[in-house]
C-alpha positions in Angstrom: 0.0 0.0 0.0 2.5 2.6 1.2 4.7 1.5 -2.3 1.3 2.2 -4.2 1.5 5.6 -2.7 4.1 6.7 -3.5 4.6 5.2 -7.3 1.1 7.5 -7.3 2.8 10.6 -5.6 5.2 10.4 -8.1 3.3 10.1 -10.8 1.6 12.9 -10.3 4.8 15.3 -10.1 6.3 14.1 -13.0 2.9 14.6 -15.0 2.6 18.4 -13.5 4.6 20.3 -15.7 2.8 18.4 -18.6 -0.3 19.2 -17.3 0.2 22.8 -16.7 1.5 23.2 -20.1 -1.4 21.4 -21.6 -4.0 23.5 -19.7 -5.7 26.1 -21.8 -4.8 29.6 -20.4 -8.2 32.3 -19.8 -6.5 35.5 -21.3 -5.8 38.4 -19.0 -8.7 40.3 -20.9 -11.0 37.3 -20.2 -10.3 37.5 -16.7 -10.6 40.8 -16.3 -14.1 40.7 -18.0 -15.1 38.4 -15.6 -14.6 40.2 -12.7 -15.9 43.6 -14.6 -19.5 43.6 -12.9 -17.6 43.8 -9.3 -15.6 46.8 -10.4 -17.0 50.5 -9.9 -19.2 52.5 -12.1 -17.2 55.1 -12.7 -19.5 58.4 -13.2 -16.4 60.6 -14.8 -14.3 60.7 -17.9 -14.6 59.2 -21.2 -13.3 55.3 -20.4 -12.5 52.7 -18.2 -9.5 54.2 -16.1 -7.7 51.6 -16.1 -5.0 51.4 -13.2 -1.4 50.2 -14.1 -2.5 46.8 -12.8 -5.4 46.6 -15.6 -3.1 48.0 -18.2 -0.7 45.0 -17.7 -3.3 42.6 -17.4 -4.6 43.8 -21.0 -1.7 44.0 -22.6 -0.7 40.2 -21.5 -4.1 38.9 -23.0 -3.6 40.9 -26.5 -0.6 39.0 -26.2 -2.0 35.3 -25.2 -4.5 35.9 -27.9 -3.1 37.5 -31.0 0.7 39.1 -30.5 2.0 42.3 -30.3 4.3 43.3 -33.6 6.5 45.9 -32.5 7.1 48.8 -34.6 10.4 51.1 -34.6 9.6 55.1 -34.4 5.9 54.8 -34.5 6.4 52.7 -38.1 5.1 49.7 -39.0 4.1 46.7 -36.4 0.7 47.1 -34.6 0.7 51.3 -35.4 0.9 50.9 -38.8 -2.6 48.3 -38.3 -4.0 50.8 -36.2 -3.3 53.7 -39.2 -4.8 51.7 -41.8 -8.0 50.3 -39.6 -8.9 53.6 -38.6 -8.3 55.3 -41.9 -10.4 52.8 -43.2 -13.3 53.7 -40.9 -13.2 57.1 -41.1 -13.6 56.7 -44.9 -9.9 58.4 -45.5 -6.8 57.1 -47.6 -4.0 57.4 -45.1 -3.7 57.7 -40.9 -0.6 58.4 -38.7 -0.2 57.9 -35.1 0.6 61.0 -33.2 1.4 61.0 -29.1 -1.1 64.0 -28.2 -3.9 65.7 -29.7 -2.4 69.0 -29.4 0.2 68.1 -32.0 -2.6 66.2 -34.4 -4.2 69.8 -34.3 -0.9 71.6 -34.7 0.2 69.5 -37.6 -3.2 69.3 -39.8 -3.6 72.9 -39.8 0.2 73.8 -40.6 -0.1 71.2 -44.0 -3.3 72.3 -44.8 -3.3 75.9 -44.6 -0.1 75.6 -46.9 0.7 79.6 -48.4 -2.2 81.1 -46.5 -1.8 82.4 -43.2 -5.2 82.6 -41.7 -7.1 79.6 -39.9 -11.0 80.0 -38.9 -10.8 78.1 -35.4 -14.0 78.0 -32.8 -13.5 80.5 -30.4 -13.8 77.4 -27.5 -11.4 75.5 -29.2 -8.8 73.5 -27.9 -6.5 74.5 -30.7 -7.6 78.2 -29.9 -7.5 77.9 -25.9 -5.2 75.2 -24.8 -2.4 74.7 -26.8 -0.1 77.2 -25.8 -0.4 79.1 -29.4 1.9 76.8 -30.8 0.3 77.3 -34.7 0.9 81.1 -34.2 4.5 80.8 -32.7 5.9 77.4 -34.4 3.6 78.4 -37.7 3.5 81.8 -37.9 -0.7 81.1 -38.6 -2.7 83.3 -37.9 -5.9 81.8 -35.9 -9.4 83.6 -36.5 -11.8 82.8 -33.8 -15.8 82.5 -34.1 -18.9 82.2 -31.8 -17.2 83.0 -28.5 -19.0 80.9 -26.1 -21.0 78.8 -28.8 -20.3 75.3 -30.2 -21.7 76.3 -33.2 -20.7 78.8 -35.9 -22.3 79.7 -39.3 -21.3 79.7 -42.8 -22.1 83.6 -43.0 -19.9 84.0 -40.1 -17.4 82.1 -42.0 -18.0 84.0 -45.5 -17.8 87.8 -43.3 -14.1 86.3 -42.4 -13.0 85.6 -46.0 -14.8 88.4 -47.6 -13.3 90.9 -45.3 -9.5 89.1 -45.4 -10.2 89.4 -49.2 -10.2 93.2 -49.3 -7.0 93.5 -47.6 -4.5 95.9 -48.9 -1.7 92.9 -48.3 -2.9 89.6 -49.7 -3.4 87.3 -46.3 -5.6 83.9 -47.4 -7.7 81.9 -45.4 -5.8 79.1 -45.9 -7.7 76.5 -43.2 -10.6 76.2 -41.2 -11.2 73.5 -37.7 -14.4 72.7 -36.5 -14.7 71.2 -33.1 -17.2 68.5 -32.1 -18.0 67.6 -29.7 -16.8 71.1 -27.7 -14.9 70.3 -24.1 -15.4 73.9 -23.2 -19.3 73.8 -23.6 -19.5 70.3 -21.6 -19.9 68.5 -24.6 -22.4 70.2 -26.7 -22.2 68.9 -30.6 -21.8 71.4 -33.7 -25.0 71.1 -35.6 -24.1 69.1 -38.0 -26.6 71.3 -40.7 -24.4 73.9 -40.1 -21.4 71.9 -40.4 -22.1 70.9 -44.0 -23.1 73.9 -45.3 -19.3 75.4 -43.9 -18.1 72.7 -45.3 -19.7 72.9 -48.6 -18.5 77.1 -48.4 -14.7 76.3 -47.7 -14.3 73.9 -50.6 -16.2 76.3 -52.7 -13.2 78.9 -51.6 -10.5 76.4 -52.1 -10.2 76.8 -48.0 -8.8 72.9 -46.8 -11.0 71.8 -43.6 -10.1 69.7 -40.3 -12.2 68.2 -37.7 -11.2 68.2 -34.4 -13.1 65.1 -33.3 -11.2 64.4 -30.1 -14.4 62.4 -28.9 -16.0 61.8 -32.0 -17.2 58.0 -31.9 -18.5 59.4 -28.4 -20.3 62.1 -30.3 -21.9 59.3 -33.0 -23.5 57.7 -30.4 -25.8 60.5 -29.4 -26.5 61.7 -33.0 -26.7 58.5 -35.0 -24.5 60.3 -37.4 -21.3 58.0 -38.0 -18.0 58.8 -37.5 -17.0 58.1 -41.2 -20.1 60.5 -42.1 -18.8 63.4 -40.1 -15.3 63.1 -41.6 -16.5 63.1 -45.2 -16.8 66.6 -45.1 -13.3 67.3 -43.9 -10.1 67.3 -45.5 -8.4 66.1 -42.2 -9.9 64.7 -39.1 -8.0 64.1 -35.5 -9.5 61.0 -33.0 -8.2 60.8 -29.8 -7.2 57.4 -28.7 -6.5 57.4 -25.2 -9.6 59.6 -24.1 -11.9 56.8 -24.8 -9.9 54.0 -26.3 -8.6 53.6 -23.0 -4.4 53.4 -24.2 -2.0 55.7 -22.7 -1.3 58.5 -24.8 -2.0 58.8 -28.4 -3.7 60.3 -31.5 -4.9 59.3 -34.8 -5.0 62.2 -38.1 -6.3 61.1 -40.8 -6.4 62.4 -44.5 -5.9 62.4 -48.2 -3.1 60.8 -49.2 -0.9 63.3 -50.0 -1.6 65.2 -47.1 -0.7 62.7 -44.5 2.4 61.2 -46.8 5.0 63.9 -45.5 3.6 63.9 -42.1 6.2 61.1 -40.7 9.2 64.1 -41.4 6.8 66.6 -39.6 6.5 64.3 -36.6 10.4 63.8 -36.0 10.7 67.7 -36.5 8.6 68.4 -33.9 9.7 65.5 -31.4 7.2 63.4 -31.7 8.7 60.3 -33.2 8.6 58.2 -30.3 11.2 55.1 -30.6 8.3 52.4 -29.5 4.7 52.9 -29.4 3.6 49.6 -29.7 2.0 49.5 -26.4 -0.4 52.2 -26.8 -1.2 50.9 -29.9 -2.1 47.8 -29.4 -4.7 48.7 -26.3 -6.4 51.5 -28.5 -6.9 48.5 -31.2 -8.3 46.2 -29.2 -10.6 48.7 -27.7 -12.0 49.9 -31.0 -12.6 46.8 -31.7 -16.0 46.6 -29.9 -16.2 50.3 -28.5 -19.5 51.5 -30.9 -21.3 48.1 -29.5 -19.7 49.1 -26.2 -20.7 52.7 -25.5 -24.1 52.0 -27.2 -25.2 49.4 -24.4 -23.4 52.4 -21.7 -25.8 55.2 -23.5 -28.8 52.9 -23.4 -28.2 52.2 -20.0 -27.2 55.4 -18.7 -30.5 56.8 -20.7 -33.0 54.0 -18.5 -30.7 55.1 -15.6 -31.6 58.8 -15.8 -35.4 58.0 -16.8 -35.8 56.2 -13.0 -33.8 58.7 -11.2 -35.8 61.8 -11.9 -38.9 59.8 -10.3 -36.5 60.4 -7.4 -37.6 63.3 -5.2 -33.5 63.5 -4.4 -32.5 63.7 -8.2 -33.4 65.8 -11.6 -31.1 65.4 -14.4 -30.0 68.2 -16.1 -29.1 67.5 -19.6 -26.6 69.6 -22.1 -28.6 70.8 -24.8 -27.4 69.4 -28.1 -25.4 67.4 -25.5 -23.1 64.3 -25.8 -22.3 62.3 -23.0 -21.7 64.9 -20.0 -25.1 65.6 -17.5 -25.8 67.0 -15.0 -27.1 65.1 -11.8 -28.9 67.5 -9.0 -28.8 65.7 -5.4 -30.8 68.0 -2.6 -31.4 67.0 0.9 -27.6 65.6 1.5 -24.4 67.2 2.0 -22.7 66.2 -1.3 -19.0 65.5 -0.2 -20.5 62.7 2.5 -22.9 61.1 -0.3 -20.0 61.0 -2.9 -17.7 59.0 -0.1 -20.9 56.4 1.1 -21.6 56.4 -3.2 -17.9 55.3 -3.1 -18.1 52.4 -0.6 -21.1 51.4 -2.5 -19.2 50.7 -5.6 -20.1 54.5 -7.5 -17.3 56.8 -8.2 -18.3 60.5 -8.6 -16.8 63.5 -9.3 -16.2 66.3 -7.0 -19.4 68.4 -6.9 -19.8 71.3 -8.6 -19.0 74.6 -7.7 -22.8 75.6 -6.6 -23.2 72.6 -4.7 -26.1 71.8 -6.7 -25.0 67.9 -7.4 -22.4 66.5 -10.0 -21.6 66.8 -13.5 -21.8 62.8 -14.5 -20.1 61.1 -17.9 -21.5 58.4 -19.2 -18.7 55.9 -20.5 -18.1 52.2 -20.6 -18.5 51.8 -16.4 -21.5 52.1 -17.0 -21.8 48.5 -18.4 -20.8 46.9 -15.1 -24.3 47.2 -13.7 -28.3 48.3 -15.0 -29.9 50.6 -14.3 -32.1 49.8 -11.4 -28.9 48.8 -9.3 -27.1 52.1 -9.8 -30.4 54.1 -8.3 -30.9 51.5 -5.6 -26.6 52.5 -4.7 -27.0 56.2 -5.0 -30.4 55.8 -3.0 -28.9 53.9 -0.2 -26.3 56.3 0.3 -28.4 59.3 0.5 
């Protein structure tokens, strides 16, 4: 008996490693997945926030389940499937991955303007507001801001522009024109997308090149049913941001006509953003695109049923942005805020802090909002009242 035991003992450690090795895996996605309806619904920003931890975890199950090709200066490798899968669904021949937004901005106007100094912007723009005038000082452009405080400008607003630069005693061109949409600085709102044609429609008229700044613009789709590859047929150039939503760590993604993005790899170097290895930012914005319209879709639909049972709330009204996207605002009364944000927290809801008036929170919808339904999320924010 006791031999019998131990032939069996032995046995079974010599057919461990076998058995390990034979044992299918669960990618690190998979897992994580698994364990997403425990995690917090995060009511801020535009993804998933993934900590460090979650980052590594879906990076190793990319790389269980398909590989990682590494490219060398933000060439070839996963970027260069990124470029071509996003061109390709924004309708547009060529992409190139840029590290920020700011110098996607930067770099569409300064090609497209070529000769011609002057660049219609939005007047809440980030090009205009938040990019440290890098077009006029590395450029020498010459930015022409509309519709201070409005996401929306008109074509006549845009025609008074290039009328009036016409009849200038020294020849100065419009040379470029950015629209914005959705607008940060107007929480949100979306340009009407009537208007947006018709400027479009003007500028091409004029021989004026146009770029969208469509930071969140599969965000922005969601809301309006207008797609992403609709919106950027009417532009020349068109930026999407890939860590805002996409959930990778820093990135961007301008797209164009061929010829336009072609010389852009020279342009990047110049202005220091040829990083040596992007691979792993590329490769988490590529899996998330993967399935972010089906995504955020189910978060909107969920977030919409959400909103729909809380305003039967006597404690809660929702307040949304007109022409809005995916920022609201949620009115508490009856509760000092900063205690119901930290008993929301140990009830598995994140908010932000509350806004200045102390009249409740400015919520985003994103893809948090998929770890629970609606009912739930009232019953948590209802028990910590």
């Amino acid at each position: 008996m006791l031999l019998e035991s131990r032939r069996r003992f032995l046995q079974a450690v010599a057919a461990a490693p076998l058995m390990g090795a034979a044992r299918p895996v669960a990618p690190a996605a998979t897992r994580r997945e698994r364990d997403e309806t425990s995690r917090p619904v995060v009511l801020s920003g535009d993804g998933l926030s993934l900590s460090p931890a979650d980052y590594v975890q879906v990076l190793e199950g990319i790389v269980e389940r398909r590989g990682i090709a590494a490219d060398n200066y933000s060439l070839g490798g996963v970027v260069e499937e990124l470029e071509r899968t996003l061109a390709s669904a924004l309708g547009k021949e060529r992409a190139i991955y840029l590290p920020t937004g700011t110098l996607a901005n930067h770099m569409a106007v300064r090609t497209l303007a070529r000769d011609r100094s002057r660049v219609i912007v939005p007047d809440t723009s980030h090009l205009y507001n938040d990019s440290g005038d890098c077009a006029e000082r590395l450029s020498q452009l010459n930015l022409v801001p509309l519709a201070p405080d409005r996401a929306t400008f008109t074509r006549d607003e845009v025609r008074s522009v290039v009328e009036r630069t016409s009849t200038g005693r020294v020849r100065t061109g419009v040379g470029a024109l950015v629209i914005e949409s959705p607008v940060r600085r107007k929480r949100g709102e979306i340009f009407d997308f009537g208007e947006m044609r018709r400027i479009s429609a003007y500028a091409r008229e004029n021989d004026i090149r146009t770029h969208l700044d469509g930071a969140r613009l599969y965000m922005a789709s969601a809301y309006t049913g207008i797609s992403p590859r609709e919106y950027a047929s009417h532009f020349d150039t068109v930026y999407v941001s890939l860590w805002k939503y996409f959930n990778c760590g820093s990135g961007a993604i301008l797209a164009g006509p061929g010829d336009v993005i072609e010389g852009l790899f020279h342009m990047r170097r110049m202005f220091g953003g040829g990083l040596p290895e992007v691979w792993q930012y590329a490769a988490v914005a590529l899996h998330y695109f993967e399935d972010f319209e089906a995504e955020f879709a189910r978060a909107v639909r969920t977030a919409s049923s959400f909103f729909a049972l809380a305003k039967e709330h006597p404690a809660f009204d929702i307040e949304p942005v007109p022409r809005g996207s995916n920022i609201f605002g949620l009115r508490v009364r009856g509760t000092d805020l900063y205690r119901f944000r930290e008993r929301s927290a140990s009830n598995g809801v994140l908010l932000p802090a509350p806004r200045p008036d102390q009249s409740g929170f400015l919520v985003t919808v994103n893809a948090t909002w998929n770890r629970t339904d609606p009912e739930a999320l009232v019953r948590k924010l209802v028990a910590s009242l």
